[in-house]
N, C-alpha and C positions, 0 to 999 in steps of 0.2 A: 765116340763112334756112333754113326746113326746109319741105319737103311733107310733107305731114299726110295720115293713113289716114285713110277715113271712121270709125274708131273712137276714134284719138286726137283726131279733132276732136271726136268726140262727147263724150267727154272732158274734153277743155278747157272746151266749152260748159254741161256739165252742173254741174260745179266752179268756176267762175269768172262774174262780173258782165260782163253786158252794157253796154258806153258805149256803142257805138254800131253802129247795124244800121240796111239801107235796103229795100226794094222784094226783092232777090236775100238777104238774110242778114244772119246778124250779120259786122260789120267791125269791132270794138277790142273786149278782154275785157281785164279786170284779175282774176289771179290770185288765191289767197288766198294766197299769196306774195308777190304787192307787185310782178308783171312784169307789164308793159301786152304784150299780145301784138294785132298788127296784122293782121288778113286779107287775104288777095289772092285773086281769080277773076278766070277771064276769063271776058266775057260773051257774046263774040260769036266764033264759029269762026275769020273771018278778023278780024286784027286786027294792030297792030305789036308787042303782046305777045310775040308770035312772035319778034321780031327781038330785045329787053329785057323783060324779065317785070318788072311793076309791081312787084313787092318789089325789083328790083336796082334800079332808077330813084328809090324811096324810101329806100335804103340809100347812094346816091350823092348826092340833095338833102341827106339828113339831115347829111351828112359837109361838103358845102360850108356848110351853114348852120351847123354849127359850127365851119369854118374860118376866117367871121364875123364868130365871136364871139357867133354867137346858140345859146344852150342848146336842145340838141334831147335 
């Protein structure tokens, strides 16, 4: 997990295909390199973000779901 500069994002975005983007942005890019790179924001000021940031909590599902046995 990394935070991103408003220029490496722009970056990313500019070089790489968009999978998927909603109402706030794009969320999934595929590199021209062949890495799926996942977005995170928070949306709202107060939130439990605060307390786990949505990329630790996708970094902890993805680990049990290949604990599994289901390919993540």
């Amino acid at each position: 997990m990394k935070c991103l500069t408003l220029e490496e994002y722009q970056q990313f975005v500019a070089h790489s295909s968009v999978l998927e983007q909603d109402g706030y942005g794009v969320k999934v890019l595929a590199t021209a390199e062949g890495m799926i790179i996942k977005l995170f924001r928070r949306k709202r000021f107060l939130s439990s973000v605060i307390l786990k940031s949505y990329a630790t909590r996708f970094v902890e599902n993805a680990r049990r779901l290949q604990s599994l046995g289901i390919e993540t």
